[in-house]
DOSE-411679 format. One record per residue (C-alpha): y, x, z; residue in three letters. Coordinates in nm, 3 decimals, decimal comma, always signed. Layout:
N
<<Y; X; Z>; "ALA">
...
//
This chain:
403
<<+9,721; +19,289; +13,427>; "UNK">
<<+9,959; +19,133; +13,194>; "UNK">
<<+10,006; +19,461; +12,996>; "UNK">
<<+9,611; +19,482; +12,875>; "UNK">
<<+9,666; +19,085; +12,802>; "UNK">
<<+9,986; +19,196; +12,525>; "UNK">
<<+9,806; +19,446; +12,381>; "UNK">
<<+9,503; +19,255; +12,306>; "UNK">
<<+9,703; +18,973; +12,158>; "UNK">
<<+9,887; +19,215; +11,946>; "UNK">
<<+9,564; +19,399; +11,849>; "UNK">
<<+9,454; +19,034; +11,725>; "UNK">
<<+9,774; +18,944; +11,518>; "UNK">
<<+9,783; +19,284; +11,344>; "UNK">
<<+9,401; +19,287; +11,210>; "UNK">
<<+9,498; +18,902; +11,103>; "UNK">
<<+9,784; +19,034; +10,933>; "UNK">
<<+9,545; +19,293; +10,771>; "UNK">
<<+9,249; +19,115; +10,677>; "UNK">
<<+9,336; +18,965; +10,360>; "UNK">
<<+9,447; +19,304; +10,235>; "UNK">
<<+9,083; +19,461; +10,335>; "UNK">
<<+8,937; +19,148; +10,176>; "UNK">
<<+9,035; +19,223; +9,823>; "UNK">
<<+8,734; +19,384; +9,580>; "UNK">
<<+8,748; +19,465; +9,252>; "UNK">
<<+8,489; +19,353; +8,968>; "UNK">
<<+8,481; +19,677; +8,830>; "UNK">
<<+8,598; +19,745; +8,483>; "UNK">
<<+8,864; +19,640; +8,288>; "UNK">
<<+8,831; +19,297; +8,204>; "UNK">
<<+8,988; +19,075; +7,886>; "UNK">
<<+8,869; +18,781; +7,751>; "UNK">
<<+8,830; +18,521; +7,448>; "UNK">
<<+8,972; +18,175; +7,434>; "UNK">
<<+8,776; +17,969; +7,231>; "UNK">
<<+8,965; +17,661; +7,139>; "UNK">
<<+8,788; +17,347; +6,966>; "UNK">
<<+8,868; +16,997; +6,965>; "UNK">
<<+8,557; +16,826; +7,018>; "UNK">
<<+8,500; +16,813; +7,372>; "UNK">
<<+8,153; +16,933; +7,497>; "UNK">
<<+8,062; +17,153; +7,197>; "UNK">
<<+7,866; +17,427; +7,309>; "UNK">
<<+7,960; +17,789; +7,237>; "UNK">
<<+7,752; +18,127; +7,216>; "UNK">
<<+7,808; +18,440; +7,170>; "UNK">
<<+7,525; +18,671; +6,978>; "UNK">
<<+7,303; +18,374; +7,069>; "UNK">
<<+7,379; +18,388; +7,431>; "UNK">
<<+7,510; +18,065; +7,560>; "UNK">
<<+7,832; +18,112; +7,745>; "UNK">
<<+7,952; +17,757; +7,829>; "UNK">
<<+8,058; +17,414; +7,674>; "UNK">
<<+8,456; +17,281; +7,564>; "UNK">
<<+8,626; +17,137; +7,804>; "UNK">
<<+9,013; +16,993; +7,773>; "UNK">
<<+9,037; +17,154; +7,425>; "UNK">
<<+8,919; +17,516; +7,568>; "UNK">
<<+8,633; +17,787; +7,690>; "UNK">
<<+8,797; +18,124; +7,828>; "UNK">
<<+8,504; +18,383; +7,810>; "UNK">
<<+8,585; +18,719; +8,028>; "UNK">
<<+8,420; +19,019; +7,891>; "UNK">
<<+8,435; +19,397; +7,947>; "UNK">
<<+8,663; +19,600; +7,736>; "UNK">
<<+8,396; +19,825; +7,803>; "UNK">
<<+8,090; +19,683; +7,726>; "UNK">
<<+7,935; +19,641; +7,451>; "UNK">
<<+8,078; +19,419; +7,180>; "UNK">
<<+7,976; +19,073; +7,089>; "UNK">
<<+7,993; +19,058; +6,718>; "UNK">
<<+7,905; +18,691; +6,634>; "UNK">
<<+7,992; +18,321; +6,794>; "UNK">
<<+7,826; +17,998; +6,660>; "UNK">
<<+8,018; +17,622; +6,797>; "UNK">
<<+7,799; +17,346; +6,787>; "UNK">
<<+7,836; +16,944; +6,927>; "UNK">
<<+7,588; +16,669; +6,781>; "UNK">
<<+7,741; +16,493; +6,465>; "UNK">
<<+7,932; +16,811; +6,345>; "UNK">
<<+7,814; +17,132; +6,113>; "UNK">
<<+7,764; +17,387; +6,302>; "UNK">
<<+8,029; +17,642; +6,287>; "UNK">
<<+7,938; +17,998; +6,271>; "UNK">
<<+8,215; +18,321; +6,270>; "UNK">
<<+8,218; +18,694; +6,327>; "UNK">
<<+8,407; +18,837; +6,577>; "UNK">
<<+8,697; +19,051; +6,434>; "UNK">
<<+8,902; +19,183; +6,711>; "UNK">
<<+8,769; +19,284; +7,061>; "UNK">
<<+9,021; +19,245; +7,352>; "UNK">
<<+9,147; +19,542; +7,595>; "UNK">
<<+9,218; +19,521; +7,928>; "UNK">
<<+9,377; +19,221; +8,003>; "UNK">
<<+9,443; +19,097; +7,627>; "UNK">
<<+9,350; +18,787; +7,536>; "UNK">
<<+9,175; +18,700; +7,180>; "UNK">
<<+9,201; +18,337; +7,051>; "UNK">
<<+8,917; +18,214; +6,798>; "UNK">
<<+9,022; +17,931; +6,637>; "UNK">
<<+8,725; +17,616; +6,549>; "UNK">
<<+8,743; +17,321; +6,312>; "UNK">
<<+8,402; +17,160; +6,388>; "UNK">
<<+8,345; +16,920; +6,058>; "UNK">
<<+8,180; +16,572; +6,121>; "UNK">
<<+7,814; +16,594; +5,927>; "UNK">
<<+7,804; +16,412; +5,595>; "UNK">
<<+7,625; +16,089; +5,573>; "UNK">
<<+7,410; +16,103; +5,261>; "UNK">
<<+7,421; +16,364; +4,986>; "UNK">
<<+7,138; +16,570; +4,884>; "UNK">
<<+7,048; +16,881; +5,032>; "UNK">
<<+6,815; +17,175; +4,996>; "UNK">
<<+6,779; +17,517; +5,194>; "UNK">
<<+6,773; +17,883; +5,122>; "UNK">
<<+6,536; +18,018; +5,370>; "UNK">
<<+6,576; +18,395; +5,476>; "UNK">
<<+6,315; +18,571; +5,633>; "UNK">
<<+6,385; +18,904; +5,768>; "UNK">
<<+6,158; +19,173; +5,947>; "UNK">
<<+6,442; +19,272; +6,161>; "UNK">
<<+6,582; +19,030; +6,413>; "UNK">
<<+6,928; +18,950; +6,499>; "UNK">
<<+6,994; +19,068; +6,155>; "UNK">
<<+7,357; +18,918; +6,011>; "UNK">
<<+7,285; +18,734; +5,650>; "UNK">
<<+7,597; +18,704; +5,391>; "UNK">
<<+7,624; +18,502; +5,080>; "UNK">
<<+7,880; +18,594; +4,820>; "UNK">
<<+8,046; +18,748; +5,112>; "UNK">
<<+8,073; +18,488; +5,326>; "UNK">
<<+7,861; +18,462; +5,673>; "UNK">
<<+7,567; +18,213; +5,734>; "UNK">
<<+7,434; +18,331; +6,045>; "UNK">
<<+7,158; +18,541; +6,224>; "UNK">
<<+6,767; +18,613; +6,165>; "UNK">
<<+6,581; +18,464; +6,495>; "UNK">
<<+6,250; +18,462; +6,516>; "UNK">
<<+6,187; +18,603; +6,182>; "UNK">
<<+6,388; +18,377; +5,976>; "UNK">
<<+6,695; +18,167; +5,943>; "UNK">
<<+6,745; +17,825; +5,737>; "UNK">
<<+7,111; +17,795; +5,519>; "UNK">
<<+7,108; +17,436; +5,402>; "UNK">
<<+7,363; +17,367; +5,103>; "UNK">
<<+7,449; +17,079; +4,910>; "UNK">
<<+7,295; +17,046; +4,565>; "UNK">
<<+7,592; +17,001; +4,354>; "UNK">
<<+7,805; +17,242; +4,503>; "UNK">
<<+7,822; +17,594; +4,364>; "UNK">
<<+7,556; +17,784; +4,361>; "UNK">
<<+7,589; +18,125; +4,550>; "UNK">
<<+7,484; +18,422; +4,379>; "UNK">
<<+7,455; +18,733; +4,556>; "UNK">
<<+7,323; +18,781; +4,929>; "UNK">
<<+7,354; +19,033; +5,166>; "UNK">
<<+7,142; +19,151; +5,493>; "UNK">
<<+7,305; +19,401; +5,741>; "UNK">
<<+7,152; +19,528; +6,079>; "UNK">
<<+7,230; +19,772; +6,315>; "UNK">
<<+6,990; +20,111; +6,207>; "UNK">
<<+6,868; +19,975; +5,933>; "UNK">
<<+7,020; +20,021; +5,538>; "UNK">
<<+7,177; +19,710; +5,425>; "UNK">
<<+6,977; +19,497; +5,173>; "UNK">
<<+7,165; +19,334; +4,895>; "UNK">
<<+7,018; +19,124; +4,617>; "UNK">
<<+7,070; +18,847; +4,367>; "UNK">
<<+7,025; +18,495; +4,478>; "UNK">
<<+6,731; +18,355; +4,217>; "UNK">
<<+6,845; +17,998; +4,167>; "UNK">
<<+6,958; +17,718; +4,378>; "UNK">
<<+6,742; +17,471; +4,537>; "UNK">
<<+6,663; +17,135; +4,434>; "UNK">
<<+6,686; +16,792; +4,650>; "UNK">
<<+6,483; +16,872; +4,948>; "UNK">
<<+6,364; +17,163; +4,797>; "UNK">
<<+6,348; +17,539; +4,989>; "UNK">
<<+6,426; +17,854; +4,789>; "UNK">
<<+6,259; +18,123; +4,985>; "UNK">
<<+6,427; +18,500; +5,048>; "UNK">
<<+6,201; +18,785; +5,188>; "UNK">
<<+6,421; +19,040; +5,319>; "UNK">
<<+6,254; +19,402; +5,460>; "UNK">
<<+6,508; +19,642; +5,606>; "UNK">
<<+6,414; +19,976; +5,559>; "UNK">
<<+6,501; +20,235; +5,891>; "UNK">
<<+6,767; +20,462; +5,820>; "UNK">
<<+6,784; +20,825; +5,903>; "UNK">
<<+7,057; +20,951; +6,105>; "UNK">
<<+7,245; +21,244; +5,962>; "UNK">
<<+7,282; +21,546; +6,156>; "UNK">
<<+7,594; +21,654; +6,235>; "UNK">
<<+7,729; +21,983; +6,145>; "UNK">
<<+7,863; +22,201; +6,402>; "UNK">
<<+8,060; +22,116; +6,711>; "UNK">
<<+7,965; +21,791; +6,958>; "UNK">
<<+7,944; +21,454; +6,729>; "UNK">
<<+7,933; +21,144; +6,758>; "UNK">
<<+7,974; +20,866; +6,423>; "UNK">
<<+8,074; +20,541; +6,316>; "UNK">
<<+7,898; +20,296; +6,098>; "UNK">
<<+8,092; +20,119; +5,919>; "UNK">
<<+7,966; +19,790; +5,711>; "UNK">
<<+8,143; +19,539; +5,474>; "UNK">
<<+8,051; +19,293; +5,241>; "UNK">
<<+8,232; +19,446; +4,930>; "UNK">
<<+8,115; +19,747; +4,739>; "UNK">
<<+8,394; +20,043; +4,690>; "UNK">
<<+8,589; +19,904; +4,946>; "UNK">
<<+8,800; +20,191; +5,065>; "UNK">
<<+8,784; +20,292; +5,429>; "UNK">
<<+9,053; +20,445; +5,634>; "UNK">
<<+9,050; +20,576; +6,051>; "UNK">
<<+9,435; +20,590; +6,099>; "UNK">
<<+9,588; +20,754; +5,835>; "UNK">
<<+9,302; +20,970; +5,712>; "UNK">
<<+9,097; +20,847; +5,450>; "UNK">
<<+8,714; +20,805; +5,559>; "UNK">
<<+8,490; +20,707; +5,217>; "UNK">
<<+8,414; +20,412; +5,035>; "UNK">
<<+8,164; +20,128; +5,110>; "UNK">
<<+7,832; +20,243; +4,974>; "UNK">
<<+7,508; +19,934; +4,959>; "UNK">
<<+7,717; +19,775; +5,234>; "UNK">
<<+7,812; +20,066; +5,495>; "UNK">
<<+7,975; +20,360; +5,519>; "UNK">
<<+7,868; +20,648; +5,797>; "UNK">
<<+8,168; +20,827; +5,973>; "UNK">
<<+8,096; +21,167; +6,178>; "UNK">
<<+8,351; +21,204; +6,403>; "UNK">
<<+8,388; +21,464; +6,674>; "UNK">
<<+8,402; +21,374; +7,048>; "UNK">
<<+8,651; +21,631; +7,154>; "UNK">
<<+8,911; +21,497; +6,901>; "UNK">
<<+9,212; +21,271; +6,949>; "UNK">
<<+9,023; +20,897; +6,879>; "UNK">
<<+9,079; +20,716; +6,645>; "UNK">
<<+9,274; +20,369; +6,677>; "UNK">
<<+9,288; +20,187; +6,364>; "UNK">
<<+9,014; +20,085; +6,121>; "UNK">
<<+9,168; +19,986; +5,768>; "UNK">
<<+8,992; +19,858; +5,458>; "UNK">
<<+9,083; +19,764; +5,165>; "UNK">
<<+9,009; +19,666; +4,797>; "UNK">
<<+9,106; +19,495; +4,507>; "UNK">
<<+9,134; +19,132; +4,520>; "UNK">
<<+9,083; +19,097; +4,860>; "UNK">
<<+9,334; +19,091; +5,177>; "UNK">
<<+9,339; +19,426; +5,331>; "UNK">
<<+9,191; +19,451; +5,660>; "UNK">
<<+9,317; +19,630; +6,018>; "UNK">
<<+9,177; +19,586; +6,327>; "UNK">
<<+9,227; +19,838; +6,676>; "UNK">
<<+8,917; +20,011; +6,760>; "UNK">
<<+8,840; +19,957; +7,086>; "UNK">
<<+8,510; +20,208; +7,137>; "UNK">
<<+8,473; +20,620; +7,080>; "UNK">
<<+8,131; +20,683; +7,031>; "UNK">
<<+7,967; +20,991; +7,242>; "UNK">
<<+7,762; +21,290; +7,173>; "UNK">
<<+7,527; +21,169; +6,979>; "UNK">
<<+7,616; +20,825; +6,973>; "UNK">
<<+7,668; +20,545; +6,661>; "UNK">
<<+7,907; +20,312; +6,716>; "UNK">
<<+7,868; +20,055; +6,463>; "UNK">
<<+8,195; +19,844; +6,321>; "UNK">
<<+8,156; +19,525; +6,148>; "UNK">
<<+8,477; +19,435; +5,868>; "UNK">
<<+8,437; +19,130; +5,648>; "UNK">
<<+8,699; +19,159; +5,350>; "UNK">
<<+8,868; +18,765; +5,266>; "UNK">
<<+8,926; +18,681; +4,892>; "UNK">
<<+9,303; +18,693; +4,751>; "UNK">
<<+9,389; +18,370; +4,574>; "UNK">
<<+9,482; +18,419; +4,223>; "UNK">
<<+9,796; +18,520; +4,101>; "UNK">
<<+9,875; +18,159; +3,932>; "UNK">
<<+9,725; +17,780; +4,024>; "UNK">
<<+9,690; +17,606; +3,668>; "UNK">
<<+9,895; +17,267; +3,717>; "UNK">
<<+9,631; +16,946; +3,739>; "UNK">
<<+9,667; +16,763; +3,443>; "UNK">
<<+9,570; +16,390; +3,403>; "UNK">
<<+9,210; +16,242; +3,530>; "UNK">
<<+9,107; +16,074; +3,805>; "UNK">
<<+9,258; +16,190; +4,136>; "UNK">
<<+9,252; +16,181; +4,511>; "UNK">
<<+9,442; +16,440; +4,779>; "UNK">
<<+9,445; +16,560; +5,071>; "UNK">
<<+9,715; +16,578; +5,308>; "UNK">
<<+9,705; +16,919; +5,500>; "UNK">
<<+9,834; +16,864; +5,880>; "UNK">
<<+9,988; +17,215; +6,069>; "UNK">
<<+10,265; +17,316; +6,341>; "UNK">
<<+10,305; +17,623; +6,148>; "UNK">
<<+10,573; +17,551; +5,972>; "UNK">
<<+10,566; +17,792; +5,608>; "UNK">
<<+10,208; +17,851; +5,660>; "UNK">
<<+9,994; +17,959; +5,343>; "UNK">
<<+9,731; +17,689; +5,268>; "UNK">
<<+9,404; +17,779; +5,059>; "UNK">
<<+9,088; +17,621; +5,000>; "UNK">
<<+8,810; +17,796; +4,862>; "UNK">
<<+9,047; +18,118; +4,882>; "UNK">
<<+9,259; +17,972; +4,653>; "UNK">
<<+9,669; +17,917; +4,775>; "UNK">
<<+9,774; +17,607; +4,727>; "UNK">
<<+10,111; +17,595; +4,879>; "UNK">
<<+10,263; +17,615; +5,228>; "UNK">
<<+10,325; +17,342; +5,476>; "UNK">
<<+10,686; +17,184; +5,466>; "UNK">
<<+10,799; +16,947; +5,716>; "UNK">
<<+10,458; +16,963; +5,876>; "UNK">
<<+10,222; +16,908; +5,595>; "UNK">
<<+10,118; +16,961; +5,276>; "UNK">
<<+9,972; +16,741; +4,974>; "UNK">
<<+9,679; +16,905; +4,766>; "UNK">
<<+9,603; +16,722; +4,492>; "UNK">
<<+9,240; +16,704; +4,394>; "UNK">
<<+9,054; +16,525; +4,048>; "UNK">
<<+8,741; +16,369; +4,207>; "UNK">
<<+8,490; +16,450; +3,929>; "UNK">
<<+8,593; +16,876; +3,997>; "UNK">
<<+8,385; +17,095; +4,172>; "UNK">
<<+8,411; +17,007; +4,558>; "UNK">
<<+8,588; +17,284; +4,717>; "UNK">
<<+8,383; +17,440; +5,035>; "UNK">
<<+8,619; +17,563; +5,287>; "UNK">
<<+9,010; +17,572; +5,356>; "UNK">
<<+9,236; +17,818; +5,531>; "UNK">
<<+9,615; +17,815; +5,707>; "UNK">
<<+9,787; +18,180; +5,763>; "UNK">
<<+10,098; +18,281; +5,914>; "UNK">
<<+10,228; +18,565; +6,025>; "UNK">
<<+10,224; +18,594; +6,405>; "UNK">
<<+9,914; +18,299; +6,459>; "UNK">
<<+9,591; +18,353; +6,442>; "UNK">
<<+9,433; +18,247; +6,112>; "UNK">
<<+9,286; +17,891; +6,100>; "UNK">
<<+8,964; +17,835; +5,909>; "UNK">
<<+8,737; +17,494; +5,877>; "UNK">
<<+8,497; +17,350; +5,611>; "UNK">
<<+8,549; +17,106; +5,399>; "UNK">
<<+8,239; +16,795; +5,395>; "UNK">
<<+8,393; +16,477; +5,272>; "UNK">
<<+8,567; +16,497; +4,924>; "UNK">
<<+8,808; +16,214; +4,821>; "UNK">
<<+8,767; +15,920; +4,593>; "UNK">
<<+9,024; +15,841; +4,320>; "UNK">
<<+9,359; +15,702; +4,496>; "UNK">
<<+9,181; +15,836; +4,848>; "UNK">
<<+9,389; +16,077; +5,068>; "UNK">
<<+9,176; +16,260; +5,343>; "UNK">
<<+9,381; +16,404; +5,628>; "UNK">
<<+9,317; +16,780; +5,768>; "UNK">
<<+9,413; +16,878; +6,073>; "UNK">
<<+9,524; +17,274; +6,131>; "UNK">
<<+9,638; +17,375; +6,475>; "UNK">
<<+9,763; +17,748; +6,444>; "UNK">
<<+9,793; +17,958; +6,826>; "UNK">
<<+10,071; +18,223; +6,878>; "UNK">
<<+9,940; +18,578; +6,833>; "UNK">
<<+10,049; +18,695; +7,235>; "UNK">
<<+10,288; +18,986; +7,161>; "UNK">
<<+10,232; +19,153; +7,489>; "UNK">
<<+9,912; +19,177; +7,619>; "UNK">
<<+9,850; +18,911; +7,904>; "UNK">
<<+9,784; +19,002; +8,284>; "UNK">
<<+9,429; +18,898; +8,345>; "UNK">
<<+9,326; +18,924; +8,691>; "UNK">
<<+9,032; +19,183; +8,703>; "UNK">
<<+8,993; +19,151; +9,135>; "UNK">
<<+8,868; +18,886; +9,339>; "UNK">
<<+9,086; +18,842; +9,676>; "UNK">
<<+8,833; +18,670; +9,917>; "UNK">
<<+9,078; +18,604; +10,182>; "UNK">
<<+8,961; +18,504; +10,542>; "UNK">
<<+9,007; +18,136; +10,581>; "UNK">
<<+9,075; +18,180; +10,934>; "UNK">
<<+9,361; +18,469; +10,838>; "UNK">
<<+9,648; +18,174; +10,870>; "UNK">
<<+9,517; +18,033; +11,201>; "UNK">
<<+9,444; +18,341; +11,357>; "UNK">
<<+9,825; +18,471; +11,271>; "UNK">
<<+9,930; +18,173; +11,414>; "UNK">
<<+9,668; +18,191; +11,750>; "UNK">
<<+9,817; +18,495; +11,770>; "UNK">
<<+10,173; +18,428; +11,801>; "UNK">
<<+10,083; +18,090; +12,002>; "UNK">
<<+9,935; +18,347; +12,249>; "UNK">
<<+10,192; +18,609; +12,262>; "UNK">
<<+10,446; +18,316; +12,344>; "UNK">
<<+10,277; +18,167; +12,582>; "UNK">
<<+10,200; +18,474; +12,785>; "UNK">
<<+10,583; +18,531; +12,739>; "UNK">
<<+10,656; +18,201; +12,878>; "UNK">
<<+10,434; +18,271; +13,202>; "UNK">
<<+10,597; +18,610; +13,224>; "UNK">
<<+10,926; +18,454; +13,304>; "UNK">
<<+10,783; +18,185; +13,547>; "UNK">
<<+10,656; +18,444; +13,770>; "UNK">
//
């Protein structure tokens, strides 16, 4: 009788021994993900208007699919702070990690305001302004509030996925309290039909007119009204590199992460940053105040309003303002190797003042991260049962040798 006895006991301790290995299932799909880092704690973050979770201890990880479909915008937002709003630029593989950096600015107290109000007969429709983002059409329209002694923007621009971009001149700036409306009707565009073979194509849209457009090292068109349109064919080798370039702006390269199918449009957002100029006139006399740039990149490039202003030495940097100039908008810190820093700028110094800004630049990872794509739900009776098991074959050992 003893023999059944062992081989049930050992029958036990083997499936123990097993069960954490049969316990382990996979997602499905190869999964990266996006750290979104922010110092105020609780700000809220979406992506493409879908809520996907709230700061905590400086940080949100957000897994995605490498092979789902792309998010293209996030928006940051805690009470007492602008709102901060961004395109997404790079898309991360399987088991990368993307940082997006965000400089939520406390809202002004005071200052008069008025609003350039969009409407749009598309929605989820991205709206520009002299290049620069604002944000997304929902429910019909979207609100851009801007101080009224700031400069006034003067061109805008309306993109949307099958539809021809809209561009136009701004027609003035508002007044205090005053709304400036803009009536925006995207007009369907026809898809071209390919010509021979199995084809697929890439739209391709940026903010700068002529911009020059590359897929690897083969030249692909220029920006026409906003977009270009890219026939590619699905049996090729894909393509892995989207450049774009143009004068007076900083030439753009990102992987591309998606081949479109037979038939298919895959549609690639780029949005082209201003160069500073060559020379920054020294400030001469008047009234001044400063502010003192903060960063642990240590040579970083500093700009504000896309204009350099030095690099950070010993930590900081000290950028001289004169208090009656135009208030600059927004301020930058690149380095080589981090991931680009931007923030707004909402308080402006008095004469004598110095306002401190704070620039916290993340390591680019140079190898792409392991990011666990499984789930291992392991049995939590797999440790007592091993242990049951050898309790039992001891035991039964024990009374072997007694009889």
């Amino acid at each position: 009788m003893r023999t059944p006895l062992y081989l049930l006991c050992i029958g036990l301790l083997l499936a123990c021994l097993a069960s954490p290995a049969l316990a382990e299932t996979p997602i499905g799909g190869s999964v990266g993900a996006f750290n979104v880092r922010c110092s105020v704690e609780g700000a809220t973050v979406w992506f493409d208007g879908k809520e996907m979770g709230k700061i905590t201890n400086g940080l949100l990880m957000v897994p995605v699919y490498a092979t789902g479909t792309p998010y293209q915008t996030y928006r940051v937002e805690a009470d007492g702070y602008e709102p901060f709003l961004g395109m997404i630029q790079s898309y991360p593989s399987g088991g990368q990690i993307v940082e997006l950096e965000v400089n939520l600015v406390k809202s002004p107290i005071g200052g008069q305001t008025g609003t350039y109000q969009f409407t749009c007969n598309v929605e989820g429709a991205y709206v520009f302004m002299d290049g620069a983002f604002q944000g997304v059409i929902e429910n019909g329209a979207l609100s851009v509030p801007v101080y009224t002694t700031g400069t006034p923007f003067k061109r805008y621009s309306v993109q949307a996925s099958g539809y021809l971009s809209a561009n136009g001149a701004i027609p003035r700036a508002p007044g205090p309290n005053e709304i400036v409306p803009i009536q925006v009707n995207l007009v369907p565009r026809e898809t071209p039909t390919p010509i021979g073979g199995d084809r697929g194509a890439y739209l391709i849209y940026c903010q700068v007119e002529g911009a020059m457009v590359s897929l690897d090292a083969d030249s692909a068109g220029t920006i026409q009204n906003g977009e270009l349109f890219v026939p590619v064919y699905v049996t090729g080798t894909p393509y892995r590199t989207l450049k774009v370039t143009a004068s007076g702006y900083k030439p753009y390269s990102a992987p591309i992460n998606r081949y479109p199918g037979k038939g298919e449009i895959v549609h690639l957002y780029v949005f082209l940053e201003p160069l500073p100029p060559a020379t920054t006139a020294p400030l001469i006399g008047g009234d001044m105040g400063a502010y003192l740039v903060h960063s642990n990149a240590e040579g970083a490039s500093v700009y504000f309003d896309g204009e350099l202003k030095g690099q950070i030495t010993n930590g900081v940097l000290n950028v001289p303002v004169y208090v009656t100039g135009t208030p600059y908008r927004t301020w930058s810190v690149v380095k080589d190797g981090y991931a680009t820093f931007n923030g707004t700028i909402s308080t402006y110094p008095a004469k004598g003042e110095t306002i401190d800004l704070q620039a916290t630049l993340t390591l680019l990872p140079t190898t792409a991260p392991t990011t666990a794509a499984t789930t291992t739900a392991k049995s939590p009776l797999s440790v007592a049962g091993v242990a049951g098991a050898l309790a039992g074959l001891a035991l039964l050992g024990f009374a072997a040798r007694r009889r």
